[in-house]
BABAKOL-45461 format. One record per residue: chain; x, y, z negated of N, C-alpha, C, CB in turn. Coordinates in pm, 1 decimal, always signed. Glycine has a CB too. Layout:
<rs>
{'A' {X Y Z} {X Y Z} {X Y Z} {X Y Z}}
...
</rs>
This chain:
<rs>
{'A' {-2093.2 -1612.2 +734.2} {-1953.1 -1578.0 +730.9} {-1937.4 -1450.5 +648.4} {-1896.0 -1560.5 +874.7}}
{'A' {-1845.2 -1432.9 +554.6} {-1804.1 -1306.1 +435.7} {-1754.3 -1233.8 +523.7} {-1692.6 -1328.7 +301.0}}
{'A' {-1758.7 -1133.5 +518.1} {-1686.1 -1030.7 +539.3} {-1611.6 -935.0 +441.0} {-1755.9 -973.2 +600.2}}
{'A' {-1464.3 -901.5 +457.5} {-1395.7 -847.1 +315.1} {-1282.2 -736.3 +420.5} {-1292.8 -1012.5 +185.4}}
{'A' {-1317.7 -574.4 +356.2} {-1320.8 -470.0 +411.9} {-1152.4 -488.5 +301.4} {-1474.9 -348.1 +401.1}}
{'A' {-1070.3 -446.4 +341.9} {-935.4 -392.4 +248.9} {-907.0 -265.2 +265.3} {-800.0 -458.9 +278.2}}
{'A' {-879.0 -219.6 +164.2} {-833.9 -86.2 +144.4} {-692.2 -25.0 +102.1} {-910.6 -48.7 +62.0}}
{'A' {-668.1 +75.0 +178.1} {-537.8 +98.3 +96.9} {-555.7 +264.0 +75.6} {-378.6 +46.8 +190.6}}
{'A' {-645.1 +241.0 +32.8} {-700.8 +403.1 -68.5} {-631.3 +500.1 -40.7} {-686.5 +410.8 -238.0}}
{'A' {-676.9 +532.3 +105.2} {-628.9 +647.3 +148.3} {-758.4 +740.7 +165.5} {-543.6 +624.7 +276.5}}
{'A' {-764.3 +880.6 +156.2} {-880.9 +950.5 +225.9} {-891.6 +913.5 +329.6} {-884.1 +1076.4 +238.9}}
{'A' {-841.0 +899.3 +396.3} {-822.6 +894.4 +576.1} {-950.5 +792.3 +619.8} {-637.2 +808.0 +640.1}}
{'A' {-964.9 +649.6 +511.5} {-1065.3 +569.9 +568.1} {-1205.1 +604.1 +554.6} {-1051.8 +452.1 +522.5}}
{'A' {-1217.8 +717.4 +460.9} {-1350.3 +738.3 +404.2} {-1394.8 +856.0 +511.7} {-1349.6 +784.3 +228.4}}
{'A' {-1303.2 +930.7 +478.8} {-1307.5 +1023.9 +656.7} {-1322.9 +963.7 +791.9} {-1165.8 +1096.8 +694.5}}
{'A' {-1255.5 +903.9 +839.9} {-1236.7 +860.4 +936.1} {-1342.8 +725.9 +949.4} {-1096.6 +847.4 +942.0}}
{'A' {-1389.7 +617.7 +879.6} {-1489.8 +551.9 +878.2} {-1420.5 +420.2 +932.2} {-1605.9 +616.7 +951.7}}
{'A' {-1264.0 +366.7 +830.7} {-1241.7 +264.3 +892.2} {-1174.4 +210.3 +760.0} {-1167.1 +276.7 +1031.7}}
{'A' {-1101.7 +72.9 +782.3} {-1050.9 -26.5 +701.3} {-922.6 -34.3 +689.9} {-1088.3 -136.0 +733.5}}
{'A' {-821.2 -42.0 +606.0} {-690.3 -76.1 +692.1} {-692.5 -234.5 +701.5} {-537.3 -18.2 +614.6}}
{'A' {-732.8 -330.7 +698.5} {-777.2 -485.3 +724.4} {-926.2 -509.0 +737.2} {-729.8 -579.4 +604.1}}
{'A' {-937.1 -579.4 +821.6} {-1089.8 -627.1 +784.5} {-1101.9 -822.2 +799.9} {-1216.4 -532.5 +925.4}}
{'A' {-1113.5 -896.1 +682.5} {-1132.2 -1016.3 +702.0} {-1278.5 -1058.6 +723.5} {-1073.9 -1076.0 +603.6}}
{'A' {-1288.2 -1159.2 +854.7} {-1408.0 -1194.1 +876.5} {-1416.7 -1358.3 +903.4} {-1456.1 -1107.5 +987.2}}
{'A' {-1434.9 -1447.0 +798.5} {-1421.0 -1571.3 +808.6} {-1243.7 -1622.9 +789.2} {-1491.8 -1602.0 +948.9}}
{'A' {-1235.7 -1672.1 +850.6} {-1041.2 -1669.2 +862.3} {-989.5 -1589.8 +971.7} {-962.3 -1830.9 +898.9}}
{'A' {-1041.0 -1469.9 +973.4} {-975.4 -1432.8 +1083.2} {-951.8 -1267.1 +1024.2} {-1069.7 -1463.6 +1235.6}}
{'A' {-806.4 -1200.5 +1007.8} {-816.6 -1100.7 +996.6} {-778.9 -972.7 +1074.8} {-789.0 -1111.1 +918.4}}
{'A' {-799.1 -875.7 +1058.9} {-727.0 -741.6 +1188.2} {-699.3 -639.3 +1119.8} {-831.4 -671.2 +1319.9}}
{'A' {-617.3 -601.1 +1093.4} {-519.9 -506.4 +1094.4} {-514.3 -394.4 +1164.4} {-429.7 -552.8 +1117.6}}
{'A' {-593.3 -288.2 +1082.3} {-562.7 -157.4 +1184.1} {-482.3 -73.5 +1225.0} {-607.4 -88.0 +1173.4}}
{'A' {-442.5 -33.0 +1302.6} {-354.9 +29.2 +1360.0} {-267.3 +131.1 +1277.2} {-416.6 +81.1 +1457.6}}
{'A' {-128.0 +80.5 +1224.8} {-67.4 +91.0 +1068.9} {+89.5 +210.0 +1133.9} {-5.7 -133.0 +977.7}}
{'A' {+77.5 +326.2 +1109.1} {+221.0 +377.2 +1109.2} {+311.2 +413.2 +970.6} {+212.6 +502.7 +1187.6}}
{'A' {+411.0 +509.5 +1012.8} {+554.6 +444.9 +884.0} {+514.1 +546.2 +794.2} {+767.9 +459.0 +928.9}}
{'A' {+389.1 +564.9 +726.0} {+363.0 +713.2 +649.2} {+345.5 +589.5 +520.3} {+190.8 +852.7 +709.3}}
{'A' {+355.9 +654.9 +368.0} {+317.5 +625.6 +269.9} {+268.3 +739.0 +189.9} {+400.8 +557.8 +223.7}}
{'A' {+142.6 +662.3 +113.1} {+112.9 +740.5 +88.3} {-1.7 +842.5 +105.4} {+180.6 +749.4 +99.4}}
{'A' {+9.3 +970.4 +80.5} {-133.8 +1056.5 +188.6} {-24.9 +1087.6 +337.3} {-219.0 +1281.3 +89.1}}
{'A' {+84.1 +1135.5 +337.5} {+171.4 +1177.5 +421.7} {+334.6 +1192.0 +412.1} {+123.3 +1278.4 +442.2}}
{'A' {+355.3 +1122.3 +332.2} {+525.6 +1109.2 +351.6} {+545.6 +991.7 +463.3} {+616.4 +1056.7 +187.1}}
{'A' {+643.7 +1073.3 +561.3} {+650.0 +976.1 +709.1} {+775.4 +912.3 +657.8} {+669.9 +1065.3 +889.6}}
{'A' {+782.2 +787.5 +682.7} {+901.9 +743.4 +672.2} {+1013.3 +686.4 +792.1} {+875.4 +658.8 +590.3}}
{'A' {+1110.7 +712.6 +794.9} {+1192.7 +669.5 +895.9} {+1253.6 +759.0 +1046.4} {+1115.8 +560.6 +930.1}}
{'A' {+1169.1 +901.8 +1034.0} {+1188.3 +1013.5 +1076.9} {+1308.6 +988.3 +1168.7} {+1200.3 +1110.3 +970.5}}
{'A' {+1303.2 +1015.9 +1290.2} {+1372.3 +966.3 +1415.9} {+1417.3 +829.1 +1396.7} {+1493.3 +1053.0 +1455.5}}
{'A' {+1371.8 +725.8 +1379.0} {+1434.8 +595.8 +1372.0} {+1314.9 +489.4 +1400.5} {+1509.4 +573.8 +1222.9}}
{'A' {+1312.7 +462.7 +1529.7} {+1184.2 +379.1 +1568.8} {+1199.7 +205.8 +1525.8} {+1163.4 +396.7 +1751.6}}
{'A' {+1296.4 +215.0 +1500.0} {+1325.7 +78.9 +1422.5} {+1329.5 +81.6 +1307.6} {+1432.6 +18.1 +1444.0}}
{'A' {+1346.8 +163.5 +1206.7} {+1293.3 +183.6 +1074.6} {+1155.2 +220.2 +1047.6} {+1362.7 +273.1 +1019.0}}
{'A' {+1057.8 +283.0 +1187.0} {+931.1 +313.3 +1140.1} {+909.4 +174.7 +1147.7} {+834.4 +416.9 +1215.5}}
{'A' {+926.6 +65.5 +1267.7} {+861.3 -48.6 +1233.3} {+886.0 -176.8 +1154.8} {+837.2 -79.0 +1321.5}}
{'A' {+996.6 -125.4 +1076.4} {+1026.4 -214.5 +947.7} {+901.8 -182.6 +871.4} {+1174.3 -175.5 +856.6}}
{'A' {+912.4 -58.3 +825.5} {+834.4 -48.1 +709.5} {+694.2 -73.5 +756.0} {+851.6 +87.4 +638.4}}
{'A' {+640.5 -18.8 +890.3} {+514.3 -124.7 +943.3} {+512.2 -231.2 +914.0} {+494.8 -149.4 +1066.2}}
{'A' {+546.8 -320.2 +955.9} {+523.9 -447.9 +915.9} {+517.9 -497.3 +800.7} {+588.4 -507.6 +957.5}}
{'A' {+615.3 -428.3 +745.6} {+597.3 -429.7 +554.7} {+479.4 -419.8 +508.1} {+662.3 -309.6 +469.5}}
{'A' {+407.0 -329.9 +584.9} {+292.2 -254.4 +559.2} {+186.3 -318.3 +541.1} {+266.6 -173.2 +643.7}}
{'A' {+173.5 -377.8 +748.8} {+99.1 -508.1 +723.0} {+117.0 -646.0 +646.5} {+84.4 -543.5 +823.1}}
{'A' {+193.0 -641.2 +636.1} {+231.9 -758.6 +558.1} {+145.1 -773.9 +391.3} {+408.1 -739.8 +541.0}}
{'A' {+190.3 -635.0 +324.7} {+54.8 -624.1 +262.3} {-87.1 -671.4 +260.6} {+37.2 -542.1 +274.0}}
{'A' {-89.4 -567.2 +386.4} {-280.7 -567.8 +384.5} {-312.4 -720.5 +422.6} {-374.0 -442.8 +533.0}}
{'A' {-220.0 -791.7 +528.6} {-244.0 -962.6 +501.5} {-274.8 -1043.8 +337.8} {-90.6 -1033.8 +555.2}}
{'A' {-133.7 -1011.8 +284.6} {-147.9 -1081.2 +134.4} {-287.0 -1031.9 +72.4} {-12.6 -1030.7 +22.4}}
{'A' {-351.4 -910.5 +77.2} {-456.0 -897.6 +45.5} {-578.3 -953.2 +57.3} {-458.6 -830.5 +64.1}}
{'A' {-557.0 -1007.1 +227.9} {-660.0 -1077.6 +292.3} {-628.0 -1227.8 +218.6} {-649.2 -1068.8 +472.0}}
{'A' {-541.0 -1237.3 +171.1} {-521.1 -1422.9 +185.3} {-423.2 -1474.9 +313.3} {-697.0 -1507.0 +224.0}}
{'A' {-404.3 -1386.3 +377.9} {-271.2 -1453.5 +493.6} {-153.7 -1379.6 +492.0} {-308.3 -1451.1 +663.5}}
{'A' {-93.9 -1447.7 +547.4} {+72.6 -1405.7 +630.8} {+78.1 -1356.4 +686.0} {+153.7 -1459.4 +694.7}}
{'A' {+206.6 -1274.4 +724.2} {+305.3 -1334.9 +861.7} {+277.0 -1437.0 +977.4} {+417.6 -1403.2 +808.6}}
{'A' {+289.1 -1511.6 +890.7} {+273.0 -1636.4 +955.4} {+136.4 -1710.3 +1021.4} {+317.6 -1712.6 +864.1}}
{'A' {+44.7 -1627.1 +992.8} {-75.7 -1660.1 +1023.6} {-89.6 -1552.6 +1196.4} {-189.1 -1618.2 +869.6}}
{'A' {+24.6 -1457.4 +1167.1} {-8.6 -1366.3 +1262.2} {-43.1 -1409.9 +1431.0} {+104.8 -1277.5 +1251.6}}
{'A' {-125.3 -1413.7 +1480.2} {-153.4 -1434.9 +1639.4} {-149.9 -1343.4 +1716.5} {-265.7 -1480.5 +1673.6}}
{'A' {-115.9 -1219.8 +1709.4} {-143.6 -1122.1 +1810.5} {-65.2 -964.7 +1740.0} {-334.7 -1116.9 +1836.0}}
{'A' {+9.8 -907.2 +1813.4} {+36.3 -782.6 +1789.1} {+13.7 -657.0 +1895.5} {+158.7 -793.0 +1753.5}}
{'A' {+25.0 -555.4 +1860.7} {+1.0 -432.6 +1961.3} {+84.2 -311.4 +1921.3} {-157.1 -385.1 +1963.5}}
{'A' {+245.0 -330.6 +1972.0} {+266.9 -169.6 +1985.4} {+219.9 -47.2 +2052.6} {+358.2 -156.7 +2016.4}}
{'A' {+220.0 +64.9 +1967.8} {+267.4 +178.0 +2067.1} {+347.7 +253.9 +2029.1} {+182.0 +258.1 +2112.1}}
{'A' {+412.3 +333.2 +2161.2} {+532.4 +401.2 +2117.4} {+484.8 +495.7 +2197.3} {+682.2 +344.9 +2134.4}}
{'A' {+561.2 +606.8 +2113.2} {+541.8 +772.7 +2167.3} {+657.7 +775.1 +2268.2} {+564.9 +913.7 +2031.2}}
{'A' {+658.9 +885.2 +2350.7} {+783.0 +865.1 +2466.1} {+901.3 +893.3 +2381.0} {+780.6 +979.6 +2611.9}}
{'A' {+1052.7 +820.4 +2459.1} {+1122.0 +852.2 +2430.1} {+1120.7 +780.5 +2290.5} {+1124.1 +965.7 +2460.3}}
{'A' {+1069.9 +699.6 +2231.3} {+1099.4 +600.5 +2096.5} {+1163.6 +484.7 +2184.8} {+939.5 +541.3 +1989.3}}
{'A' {+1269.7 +439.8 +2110.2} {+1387.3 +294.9 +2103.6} {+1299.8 +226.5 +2120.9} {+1484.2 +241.0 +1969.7}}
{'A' {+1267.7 +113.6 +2260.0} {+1179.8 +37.8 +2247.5} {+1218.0 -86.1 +2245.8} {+1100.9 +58.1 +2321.7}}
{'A' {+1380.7 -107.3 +2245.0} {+1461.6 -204.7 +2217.3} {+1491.4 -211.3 +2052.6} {+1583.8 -183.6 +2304.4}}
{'A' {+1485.0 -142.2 +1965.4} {+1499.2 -90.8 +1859.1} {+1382.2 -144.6 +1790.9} {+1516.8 +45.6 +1866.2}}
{'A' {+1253.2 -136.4 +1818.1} {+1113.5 -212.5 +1828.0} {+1134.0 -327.3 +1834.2} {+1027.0 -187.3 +1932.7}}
{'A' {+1173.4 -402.6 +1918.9} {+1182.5 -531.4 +1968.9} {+1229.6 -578.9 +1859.2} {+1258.3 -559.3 +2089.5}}
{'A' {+1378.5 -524.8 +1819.4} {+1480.8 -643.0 +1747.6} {+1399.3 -628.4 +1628.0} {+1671.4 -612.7 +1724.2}}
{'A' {+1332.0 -516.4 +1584.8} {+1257.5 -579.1 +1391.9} {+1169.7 -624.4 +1450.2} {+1190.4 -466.3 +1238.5}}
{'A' {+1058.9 -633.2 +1572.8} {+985.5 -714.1 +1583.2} {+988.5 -882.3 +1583.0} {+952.3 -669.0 +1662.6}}
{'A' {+1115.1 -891.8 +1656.7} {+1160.6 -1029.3 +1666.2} {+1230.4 -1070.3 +1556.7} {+1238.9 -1052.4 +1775.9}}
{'A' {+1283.3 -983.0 +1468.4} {+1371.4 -1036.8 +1314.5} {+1242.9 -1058.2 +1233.8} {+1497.1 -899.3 +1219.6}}
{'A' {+1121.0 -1020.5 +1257.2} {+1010.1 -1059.9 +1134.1} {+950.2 -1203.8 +1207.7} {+859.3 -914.0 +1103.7}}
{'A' {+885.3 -1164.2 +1363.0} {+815.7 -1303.8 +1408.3} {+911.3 -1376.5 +1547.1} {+630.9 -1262.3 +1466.3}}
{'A' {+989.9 -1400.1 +1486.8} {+1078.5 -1494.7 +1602.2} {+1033.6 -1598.8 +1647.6} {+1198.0 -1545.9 +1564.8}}
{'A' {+968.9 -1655.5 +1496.7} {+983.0 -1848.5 +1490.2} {+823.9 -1807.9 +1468.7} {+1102.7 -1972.2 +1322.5}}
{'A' {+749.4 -1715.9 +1454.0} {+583.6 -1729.9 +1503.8} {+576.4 -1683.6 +1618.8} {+470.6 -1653.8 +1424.5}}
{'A' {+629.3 -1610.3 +1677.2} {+544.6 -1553.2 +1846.8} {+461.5 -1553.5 +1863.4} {+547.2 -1594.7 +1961.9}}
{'A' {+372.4 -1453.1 +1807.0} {+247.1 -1395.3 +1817.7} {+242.9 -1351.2 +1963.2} {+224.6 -1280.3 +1714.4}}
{'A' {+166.5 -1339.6 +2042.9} {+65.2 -1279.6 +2152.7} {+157.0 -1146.8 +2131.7} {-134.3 -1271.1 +2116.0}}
{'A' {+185.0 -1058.1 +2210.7} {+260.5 -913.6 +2220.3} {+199.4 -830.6 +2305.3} {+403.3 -917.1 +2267.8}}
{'A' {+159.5 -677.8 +2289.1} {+186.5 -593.3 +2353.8} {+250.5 -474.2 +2327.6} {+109.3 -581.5 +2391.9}}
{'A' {+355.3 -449.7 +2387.8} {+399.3 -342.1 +2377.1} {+383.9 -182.9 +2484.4} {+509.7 -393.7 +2363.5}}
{'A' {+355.7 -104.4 +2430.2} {+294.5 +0.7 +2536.3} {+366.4 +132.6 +2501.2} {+117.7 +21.1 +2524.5}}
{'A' {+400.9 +230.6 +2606.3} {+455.0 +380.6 +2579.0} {+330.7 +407.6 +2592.1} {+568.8 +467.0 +2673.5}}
{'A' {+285.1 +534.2 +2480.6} {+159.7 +631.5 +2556.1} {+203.6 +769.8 +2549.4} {+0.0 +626.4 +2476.6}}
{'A' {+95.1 +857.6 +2587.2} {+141.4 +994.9 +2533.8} {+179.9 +1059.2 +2416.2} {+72.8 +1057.8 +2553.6}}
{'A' {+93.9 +1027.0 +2292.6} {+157.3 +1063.6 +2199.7} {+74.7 +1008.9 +2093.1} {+185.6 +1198.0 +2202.0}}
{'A' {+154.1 +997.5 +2004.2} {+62.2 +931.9 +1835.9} {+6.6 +1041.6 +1802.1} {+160.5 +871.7 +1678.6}}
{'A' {-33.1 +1030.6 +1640.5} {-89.9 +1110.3 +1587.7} {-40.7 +1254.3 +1545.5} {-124.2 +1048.6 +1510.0}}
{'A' {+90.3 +1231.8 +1485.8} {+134.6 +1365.5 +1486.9} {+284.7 +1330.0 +1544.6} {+123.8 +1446.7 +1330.0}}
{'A' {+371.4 +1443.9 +1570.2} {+502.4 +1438.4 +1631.7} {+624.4 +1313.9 +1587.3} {+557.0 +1580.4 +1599.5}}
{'A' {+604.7 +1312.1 +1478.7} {+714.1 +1291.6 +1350.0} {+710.4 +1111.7 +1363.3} {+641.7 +1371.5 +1154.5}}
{'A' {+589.1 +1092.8 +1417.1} {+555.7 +887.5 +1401.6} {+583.3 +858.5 +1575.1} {+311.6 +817.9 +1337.5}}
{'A' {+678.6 +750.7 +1559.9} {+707.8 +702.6 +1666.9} {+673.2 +542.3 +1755.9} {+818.1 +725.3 +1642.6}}
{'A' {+579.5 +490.4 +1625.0} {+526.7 +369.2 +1679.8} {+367.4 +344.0 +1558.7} {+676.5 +225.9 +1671.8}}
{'A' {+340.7 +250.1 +1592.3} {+193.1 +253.8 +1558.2} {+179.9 +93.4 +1562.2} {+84.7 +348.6 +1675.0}}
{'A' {+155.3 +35.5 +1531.2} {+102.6 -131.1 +1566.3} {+30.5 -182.2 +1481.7} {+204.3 -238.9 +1577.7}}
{'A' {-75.0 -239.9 +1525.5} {-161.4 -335.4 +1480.3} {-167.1 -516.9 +1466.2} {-247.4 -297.1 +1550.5}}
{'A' {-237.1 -558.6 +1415.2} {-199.4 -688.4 +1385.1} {-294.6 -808.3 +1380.0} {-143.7 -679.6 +1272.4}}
{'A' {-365.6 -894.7 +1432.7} {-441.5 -1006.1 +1439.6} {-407.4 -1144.4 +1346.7} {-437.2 -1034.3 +1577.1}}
{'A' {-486.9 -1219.8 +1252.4} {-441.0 -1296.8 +1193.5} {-491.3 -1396.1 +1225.3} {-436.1 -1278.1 +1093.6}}
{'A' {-499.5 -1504.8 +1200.4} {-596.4 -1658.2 +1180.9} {-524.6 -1733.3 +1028.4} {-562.6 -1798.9 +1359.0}}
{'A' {-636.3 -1728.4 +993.5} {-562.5 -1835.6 +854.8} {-576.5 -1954.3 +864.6} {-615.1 -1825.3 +711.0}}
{'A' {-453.9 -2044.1 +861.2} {-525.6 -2142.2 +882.8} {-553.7 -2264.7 +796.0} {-485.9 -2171.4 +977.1}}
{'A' {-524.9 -2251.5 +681.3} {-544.0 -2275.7 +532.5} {-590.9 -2178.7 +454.5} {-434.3 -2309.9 +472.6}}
{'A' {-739.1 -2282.2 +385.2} {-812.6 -2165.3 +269.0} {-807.4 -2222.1 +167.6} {-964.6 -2115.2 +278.7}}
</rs>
């Protein structure tokens, strides 16, 4: 089985010692993606429904990279910092995968990475055409 590491050429992975996708056979994962572009421009700054537009945008990417979708998606994982719209979450979650319904979790924790990011989510794929 191949394995195919994706990058989105940030320092952060070479530091940190990770992937932002990793495809392994037809199956891909998506690491844990917030609303920054870039090295650090945050985007969507108090708006937890605009950080996870552009998330998903995000992933949506690092999929096409892999060879999948959206639509391939099986599994997601929010988190939200306290006090982020978690109804606000929901509705771009459900305006991107309505008609896939991926597997969900959604979770409050203590806090993301820095103040300014209000959700975080990751992403599970299966392709199911190669």
């Amino acid at each position: 089985m191949s394995r195919q590491n994706i990058s989105s050429g940030t320092e952060y992975e070479k530091i940190a010692g990770y992937s932002r996708a990793v495809k392994l056979g037809n199956v891909v994962h998506v690491s844990g993606t917030t609303a920054t572009e870039g090295a650090d421009q945050i985007i969507g700054r108090g708006d937890a429904g605009a950080q996870t537009d552009f998330i998903i945008r995000k992933i949506e990417r690092a999929l096409e990279a892999a060879g999948a979708s959206l639509k391939d998606v099986v599994r997601t994982r929010i988190y939200l910092a306290p006090g982020a719209d978690w109804e606000a979450v929901a509705r771009v979650h459900g305006r991107y995968f309505g008609e896939i319904r991926p597997a969900n979790t959604l979770l409050y924790i203590q806090a993301l990475v820095g103040e300014d990011y209000l959700v975080e989510m990751e992403a599970e794929a299966i392709i199911t055409r190669e």
